[in-house]
C-alpha positions as CSV (number, residue, x, y, z in Angstrom):
1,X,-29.9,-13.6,19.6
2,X,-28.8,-10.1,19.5
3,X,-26.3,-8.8,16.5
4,X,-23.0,-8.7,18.1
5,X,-22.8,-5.1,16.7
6,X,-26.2,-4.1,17.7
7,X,-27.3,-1.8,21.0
8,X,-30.1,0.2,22.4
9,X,-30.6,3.1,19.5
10,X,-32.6,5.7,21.2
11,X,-34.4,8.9,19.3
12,X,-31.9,11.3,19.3
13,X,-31.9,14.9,17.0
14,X,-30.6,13.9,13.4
15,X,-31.4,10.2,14.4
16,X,-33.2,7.9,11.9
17,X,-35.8,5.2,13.3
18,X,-34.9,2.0,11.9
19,X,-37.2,-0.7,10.5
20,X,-36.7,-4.1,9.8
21,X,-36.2,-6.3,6.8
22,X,-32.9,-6.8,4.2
23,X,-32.3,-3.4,2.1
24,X,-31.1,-3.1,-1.0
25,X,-27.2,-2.1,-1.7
26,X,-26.7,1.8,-2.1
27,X,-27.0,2.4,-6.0
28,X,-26.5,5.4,-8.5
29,X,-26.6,7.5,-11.5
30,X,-24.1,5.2,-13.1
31,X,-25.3,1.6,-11.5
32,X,-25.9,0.0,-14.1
33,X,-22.4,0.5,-15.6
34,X,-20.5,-0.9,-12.3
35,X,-22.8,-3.5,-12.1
36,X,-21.8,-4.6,-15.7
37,X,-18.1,-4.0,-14.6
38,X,-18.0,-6.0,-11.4
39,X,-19.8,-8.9,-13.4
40,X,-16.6,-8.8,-16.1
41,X,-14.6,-8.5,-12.6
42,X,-14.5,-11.8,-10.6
43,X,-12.2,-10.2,-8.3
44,X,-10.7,-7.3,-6.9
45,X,-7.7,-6.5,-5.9
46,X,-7.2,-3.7,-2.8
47,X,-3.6,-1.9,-2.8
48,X,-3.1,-2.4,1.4
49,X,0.0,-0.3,1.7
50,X,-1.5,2.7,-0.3
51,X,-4.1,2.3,2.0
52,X,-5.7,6.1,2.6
53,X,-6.2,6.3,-1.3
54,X,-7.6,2.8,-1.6
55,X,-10.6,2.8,1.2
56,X,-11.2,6.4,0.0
57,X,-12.2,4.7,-3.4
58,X,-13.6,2.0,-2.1
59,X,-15.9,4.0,0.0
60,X,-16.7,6.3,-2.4
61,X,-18.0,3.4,-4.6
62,X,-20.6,2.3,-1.8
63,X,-23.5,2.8,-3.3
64,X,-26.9,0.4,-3.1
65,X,-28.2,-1.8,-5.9
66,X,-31.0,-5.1,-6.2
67,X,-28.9,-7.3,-5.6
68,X,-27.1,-8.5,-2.6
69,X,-23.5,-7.9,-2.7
70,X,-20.9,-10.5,-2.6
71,X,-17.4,-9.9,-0.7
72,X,-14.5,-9.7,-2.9
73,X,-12.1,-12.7,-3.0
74,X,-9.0,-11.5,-1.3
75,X,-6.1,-11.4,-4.2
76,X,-2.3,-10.1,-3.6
77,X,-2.3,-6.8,-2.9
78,X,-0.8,-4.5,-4.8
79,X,1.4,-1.0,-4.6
80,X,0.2,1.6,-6.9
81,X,4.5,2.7,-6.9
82,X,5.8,-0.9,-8.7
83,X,7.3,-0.1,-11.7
84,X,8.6,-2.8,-14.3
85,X,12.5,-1.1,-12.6
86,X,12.4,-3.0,-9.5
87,X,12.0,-6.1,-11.2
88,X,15.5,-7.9,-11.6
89,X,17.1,-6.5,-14.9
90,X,17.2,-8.6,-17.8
91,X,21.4,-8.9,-18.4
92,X,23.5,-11.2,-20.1
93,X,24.0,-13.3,-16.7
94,X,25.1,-16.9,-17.2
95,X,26.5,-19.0,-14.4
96,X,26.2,-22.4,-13.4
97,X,22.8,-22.3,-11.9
98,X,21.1,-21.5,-15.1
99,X,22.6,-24.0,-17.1
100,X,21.5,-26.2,-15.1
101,X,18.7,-25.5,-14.9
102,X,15.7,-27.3,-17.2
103,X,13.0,-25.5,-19.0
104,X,10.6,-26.4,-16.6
105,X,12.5,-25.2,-13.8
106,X,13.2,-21.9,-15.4
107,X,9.4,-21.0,-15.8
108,X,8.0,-22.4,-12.5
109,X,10.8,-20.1,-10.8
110,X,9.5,-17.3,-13.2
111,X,6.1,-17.8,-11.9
112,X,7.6,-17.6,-8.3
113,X,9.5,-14.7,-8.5
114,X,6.4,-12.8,-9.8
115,X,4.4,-14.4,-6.9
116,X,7.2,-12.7,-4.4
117,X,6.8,-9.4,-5.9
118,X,3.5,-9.5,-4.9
119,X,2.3,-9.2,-8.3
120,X,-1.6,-9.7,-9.4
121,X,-2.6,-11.4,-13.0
122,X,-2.7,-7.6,-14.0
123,X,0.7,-6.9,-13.8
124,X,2.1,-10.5,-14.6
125,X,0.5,-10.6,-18.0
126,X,2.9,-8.8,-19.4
127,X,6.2,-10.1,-18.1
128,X,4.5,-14.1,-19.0
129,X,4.7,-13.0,-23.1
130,X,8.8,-12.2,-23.0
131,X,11.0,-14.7,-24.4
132,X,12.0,-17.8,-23.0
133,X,16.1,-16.5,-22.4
134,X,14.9,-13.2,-21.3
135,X,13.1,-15.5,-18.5
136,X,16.0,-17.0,-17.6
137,X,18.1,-14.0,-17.3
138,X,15.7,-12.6,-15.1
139,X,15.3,-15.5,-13.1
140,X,19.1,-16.1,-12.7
141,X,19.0,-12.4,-11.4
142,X,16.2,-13.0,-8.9
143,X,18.3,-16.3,-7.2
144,X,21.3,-14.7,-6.9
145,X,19.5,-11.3,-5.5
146,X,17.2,-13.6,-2.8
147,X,20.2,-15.7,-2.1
148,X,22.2,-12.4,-1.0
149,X,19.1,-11.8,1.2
150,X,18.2,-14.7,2.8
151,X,15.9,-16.0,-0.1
152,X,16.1,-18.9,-2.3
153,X,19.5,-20.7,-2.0
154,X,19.1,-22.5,-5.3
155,X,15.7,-23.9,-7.4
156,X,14.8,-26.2,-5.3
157,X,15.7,-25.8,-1.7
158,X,14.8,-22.6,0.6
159,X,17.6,-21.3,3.2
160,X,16.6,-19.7,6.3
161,X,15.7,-15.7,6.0
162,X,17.1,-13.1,8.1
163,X,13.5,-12.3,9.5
164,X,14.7,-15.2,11.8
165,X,16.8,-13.0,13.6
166,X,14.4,-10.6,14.5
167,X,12.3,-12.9,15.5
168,X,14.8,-14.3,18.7
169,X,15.5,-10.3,18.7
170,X,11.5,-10.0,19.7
171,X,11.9,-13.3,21.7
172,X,14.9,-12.0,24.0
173,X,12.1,-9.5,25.4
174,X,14.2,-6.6,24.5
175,X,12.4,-3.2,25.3
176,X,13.0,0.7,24.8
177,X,15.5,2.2,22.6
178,X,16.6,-1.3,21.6
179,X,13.3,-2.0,21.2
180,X,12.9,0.6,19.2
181,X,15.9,0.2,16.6
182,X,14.8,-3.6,16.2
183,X,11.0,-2.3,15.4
184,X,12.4,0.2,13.0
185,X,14.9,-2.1,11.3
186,X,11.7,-4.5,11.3
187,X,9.3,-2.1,9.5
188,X,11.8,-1.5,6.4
189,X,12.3,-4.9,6.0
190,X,9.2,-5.9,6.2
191,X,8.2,-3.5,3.8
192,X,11.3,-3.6,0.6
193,X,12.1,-7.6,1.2
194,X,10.0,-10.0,-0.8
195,X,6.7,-12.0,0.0
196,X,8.9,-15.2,0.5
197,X,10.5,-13.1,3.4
198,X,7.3,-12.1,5.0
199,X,6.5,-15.5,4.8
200,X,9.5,-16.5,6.5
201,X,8.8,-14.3,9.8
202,X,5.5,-15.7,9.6
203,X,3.0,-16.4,12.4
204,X,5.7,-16.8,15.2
205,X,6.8,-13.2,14.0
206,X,3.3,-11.8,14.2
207,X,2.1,-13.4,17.6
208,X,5.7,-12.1,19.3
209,X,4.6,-8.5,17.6
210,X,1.2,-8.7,19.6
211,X,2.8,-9.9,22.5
212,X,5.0,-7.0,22.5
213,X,1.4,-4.5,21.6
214,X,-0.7,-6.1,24.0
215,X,2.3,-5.7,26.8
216,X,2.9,-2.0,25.6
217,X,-0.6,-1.4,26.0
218,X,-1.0,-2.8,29.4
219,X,1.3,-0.8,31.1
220,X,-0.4,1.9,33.5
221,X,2.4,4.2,33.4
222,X,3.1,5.2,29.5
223,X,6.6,6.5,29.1
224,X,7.4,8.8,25.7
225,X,9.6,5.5,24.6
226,X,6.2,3.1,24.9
227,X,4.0,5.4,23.0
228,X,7.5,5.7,20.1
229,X,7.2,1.9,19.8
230,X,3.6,1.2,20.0
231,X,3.9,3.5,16.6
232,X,6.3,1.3,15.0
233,X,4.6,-1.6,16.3
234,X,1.4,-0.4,14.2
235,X,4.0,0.8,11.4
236,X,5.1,-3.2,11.4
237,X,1.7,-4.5,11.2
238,X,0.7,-2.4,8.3
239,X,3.8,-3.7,6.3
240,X,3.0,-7.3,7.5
241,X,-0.7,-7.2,5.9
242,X,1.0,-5.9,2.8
243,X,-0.1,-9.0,0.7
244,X,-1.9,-11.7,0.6
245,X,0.0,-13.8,3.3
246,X,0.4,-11.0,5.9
247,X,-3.3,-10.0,5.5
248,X,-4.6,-13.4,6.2
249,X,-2.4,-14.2,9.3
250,X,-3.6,-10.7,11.0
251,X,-7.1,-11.5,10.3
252,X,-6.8,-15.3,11.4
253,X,-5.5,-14.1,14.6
254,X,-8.0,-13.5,17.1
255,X,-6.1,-11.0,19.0
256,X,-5.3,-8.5,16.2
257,X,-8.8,-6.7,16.0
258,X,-8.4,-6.3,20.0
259,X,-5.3,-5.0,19.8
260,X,-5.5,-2.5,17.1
261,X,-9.4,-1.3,19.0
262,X,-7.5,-0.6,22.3
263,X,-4.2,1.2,20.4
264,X,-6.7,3.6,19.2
265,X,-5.8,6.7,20.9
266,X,-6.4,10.4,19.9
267,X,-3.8,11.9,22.2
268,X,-1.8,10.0,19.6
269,X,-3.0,11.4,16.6
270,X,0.0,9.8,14.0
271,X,-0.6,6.2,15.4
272,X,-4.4,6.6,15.8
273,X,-4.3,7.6,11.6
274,X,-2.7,4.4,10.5
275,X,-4.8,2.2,13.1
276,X,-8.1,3.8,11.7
277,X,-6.7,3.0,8.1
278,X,-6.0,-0.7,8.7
279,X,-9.3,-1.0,10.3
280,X,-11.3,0.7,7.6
281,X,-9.8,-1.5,5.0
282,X,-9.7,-5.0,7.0
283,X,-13.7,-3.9,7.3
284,X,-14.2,-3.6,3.2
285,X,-11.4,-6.9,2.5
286,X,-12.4,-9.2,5.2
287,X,-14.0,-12.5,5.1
288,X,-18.4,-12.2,5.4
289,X,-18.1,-11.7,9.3
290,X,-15.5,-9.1,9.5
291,X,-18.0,-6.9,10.6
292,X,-19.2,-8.2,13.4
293,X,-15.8,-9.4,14.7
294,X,-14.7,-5.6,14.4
295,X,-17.5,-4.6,15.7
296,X,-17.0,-7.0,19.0
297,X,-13.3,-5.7,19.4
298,X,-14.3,-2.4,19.2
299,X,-16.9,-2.4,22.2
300,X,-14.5,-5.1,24.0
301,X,-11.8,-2.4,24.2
302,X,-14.5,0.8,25.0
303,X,-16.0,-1.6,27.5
304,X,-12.4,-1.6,29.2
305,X,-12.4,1.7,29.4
306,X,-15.8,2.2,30.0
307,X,-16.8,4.6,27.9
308,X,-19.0,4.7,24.7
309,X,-17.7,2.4,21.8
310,X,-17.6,4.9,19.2
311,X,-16.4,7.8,21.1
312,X,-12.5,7.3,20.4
313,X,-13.2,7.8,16.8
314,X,-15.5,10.7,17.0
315,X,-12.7,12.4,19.1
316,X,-10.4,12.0,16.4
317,X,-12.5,14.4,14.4
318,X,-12.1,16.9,17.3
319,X,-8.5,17.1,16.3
320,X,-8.7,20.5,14.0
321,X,-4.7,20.6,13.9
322,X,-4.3,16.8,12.1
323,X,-6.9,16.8,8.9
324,X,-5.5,13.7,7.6
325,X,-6.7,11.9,11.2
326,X,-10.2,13.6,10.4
327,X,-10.0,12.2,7.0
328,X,-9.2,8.6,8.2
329,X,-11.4,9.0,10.8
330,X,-14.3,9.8,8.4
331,X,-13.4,6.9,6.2
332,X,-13.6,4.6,8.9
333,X,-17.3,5.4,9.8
334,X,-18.7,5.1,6.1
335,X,-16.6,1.6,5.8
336,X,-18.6,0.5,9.3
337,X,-21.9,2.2,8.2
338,X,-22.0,0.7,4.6
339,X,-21.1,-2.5,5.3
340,X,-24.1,-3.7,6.7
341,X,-26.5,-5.6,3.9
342,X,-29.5,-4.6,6.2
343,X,-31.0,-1.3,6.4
344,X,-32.1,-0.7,10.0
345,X,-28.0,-1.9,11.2
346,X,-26.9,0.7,9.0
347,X,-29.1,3.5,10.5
348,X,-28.7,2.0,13.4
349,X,-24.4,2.2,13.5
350,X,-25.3,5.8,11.6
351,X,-27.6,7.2,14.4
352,X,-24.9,5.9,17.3
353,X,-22.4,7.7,15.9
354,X,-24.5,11.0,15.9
355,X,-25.3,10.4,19.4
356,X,-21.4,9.9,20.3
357,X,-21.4,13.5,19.1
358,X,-20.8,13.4,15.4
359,X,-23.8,15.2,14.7
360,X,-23.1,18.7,16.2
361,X,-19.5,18.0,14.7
362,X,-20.6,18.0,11.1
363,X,-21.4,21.4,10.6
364,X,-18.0,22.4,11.8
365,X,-16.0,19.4,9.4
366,X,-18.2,20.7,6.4
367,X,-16.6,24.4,6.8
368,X,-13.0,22.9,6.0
369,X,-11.1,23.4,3.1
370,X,-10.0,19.8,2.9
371,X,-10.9,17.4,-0.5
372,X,-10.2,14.2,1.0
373,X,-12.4,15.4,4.0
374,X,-15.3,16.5,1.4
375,X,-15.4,13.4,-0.4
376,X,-15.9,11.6,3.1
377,X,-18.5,14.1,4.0
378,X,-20.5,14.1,1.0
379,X,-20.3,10.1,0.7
380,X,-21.4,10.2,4.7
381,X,-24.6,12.5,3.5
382,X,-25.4,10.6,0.3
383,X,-25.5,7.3,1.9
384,X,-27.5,9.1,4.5
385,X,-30.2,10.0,2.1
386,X,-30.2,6.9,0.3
387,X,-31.4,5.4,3.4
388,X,-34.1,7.9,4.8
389,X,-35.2,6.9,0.8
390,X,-35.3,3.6,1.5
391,X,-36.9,3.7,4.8
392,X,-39.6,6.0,3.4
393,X,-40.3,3.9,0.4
394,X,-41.1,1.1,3.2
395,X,-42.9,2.8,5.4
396,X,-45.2,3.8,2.6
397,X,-45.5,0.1,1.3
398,X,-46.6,-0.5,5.2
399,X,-49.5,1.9,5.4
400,X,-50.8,1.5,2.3
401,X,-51.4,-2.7,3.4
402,X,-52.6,-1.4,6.4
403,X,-55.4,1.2,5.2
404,X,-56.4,-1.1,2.2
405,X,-56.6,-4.6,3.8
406,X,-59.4,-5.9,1.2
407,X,-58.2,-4.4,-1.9
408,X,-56.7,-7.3,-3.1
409,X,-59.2,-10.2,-1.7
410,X,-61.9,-7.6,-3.4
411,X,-60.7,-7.1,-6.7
412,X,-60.0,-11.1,-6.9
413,X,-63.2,-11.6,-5.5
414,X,-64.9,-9.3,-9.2
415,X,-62.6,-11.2,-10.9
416,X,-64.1,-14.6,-9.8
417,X,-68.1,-13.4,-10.3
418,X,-67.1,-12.0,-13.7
419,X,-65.8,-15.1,-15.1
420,X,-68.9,-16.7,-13.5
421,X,-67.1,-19.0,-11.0
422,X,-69.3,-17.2,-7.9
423,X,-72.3,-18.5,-9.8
């Protein structure tokens, strides 16, 4: 059966020939010292909503080693901007709720609250070691804050969020400039309210978002107010996937990938720079198929268009007068191109996007002044090399078994007759 990502690769100039077998992950000067760190590192977490700077460093790090790579466990998200401030203050606040409340209570609502603020083991460390009433304070502050905001009503029951209201707002089929206050309204709650709130909106919130996309996107005729709120529909989904919840429901949803392949649009370059970003990190985060899932979505939306699969990306780089869609765009093709675990997919995905017209781009990318762009460039190249390395360290270990067939069976052969077992 053919790889789902796979198609013809012709010879084309700057094209590699692919071989087969299983390569070895990309690897260098200072391997040995990540490998040690990723051992002491059973997990990693990836910051979602500071997304550009997080798949630039993940992407950077690609690099090949021995040993197969394993795909990191998927762990709340965090946002490089929390600060110990937006945690509730600790103040003398006594009512009713925390005397009545037991010991147990107290710290199992502790350990919520740090759960909702999206929080890794990292950052809860230090909060777990303060003092039992300064636990309580803070906890008293965080029930009467979510309470105020549609969160927890008390320690042991849940009332119902506000994100219920957009979600009849979505469900009324509102459209256009109401559409677009509701989307907008929508995308800041989604991305200051709490991980209990995301919750709350939830997979009915989610499907009625893609409804409204995948409507959006069907239309022949695209008014100025469609293309306004496909943006904020993408702005939404990026603040949805925000953690750990979020994330999961958008990749469990099988019309997500499609959605976000066919809103890829260079005429809009703004929208098109956020897709390309969600993309490049559901690629590096996802489950052991995301590949080959993004893959599919992204030929299932060229083929509705009928045009090459890759070509929508590479015509992103064409935009000279929006860098940071260049840069997005360039990170996108190292997180497809380094994902692959065998050596003739990856020059294979390399070589099609040179034939889509990346190659005679290059020279032209390289000439910006653009750091973000040169790191993408020079990981692009590296990776590049690594590869041709690879391939010609096989290629070498093929002819030499084909010109010296009888080495081996001769030299075990003298072997034999000189411990006298040929007689």
């Amino acid at each position: 059966m053919e790889h789902p990502g796979a198609a013809a690769s012709g010879a084309g100039g700057g094209s590699e020939e692919p071989s087969g077998g299983r390569s070895n992950k990309r690897s260098t000067g200072n391997r040995a010292a990540n490998e040690e760190e990723t051992k002491n590192k059973p997990k990693l977490n990836i910051q979602i909503k500071t997304l550009a700077d997080d798949v630039r460093d993940r992407i950077t790090s690609f690099r090949k080693s021995t040993v197969k790579k394993e795909k990191p466990l998927i762990q709340h998200p965090i946002d490089s901007q929390v600060a110990m401030s937006e945690f509730p203050a600790a103040q003398p606040l006594y009512d009713e709720r925390s005397l009545n409340l037991s010991e147990k209570e107290v710290l199992d609502l502790f350990e919520k609250m740090m759960e909702d603020m999206n929080l890794n083991e990292e950052r809860k460390a230090p909060l777990r070691n303060k003092d039992f009433i300064t636990k309580r304070e803070m906890v008293v502050q965080y029930i009467s804050a979510t309470a105020k905001s549609g969160g927890l009503k008390n320690s042991k029951h849940e009332c119902t969020l506000s994100s219920q209201e957009y979600v009849h707002e979505l469900r009324s089929g509102i459209s256009d400039e109401k559409l677009l206050n509701c989307l907008e309204s929508l995308r800041v709650s989604l991305t200051s309210n709490p991980v209990s709130w995301v919750n709350n909106f939830g997979h009915e919130g989610l499907g009625l978002l893609l409804d409204v996309l995948e409507k959006l996107l069907d239309k022949k005729q695209q008014e100025n107010i469609d293309k306004k709120n496909q943006y904020k529909l993408i702005q939404c989904l990026k603040a949805f996937m925000n953690n750990k919840f979020g994330l999961q429901r958008i990749l469990g949803d099988e019309r997500s990938l499609l959605l976000l392949a066919r809103a890829i649009d260079p005429k809009q370059p703004n929208m098109m720079t956020e897709i390309v970003k969600i993309l490049s990190a559901i690629c590096i985060v996802g489950e052991e198929n995301i590949l080959d899932k993004l893959l599919g979505a992204i030929s299932a939306a060229a083929e509705r268009n009928n045009r090459e699969r890759f070509s929508p990306i590479v015509e992103g780089l064409e935009n000279h007068e929006t860098v940071q869609l260049q840069v997005a765009c360039m990170q996108f093709i190292n997180a497809l191109v380094t994902s692959p675990y065998e050596l003739d997919f990856r020059i294979h995905l390399r070589n099609e996007f040179l034939r889509s017209g990346l190659k005679t781009m290059l020279p032209d990318l390289k000439q910006k002044e653009n750091d973000e762009l040169d790191i993408q460039l020079k990981v692009f190249d590296e990776n590049k090399e690594d590869d041709l390395t690879e391939l010609s360290h096989r290629l070498n270990d093929i002819r030499a078994e084909m010109e010296y067939p009888f080495d081996k069976q001769e030299k075990s052969f003298c072997m034999y007759c000189e411990k006298g077992i040929c007689g």
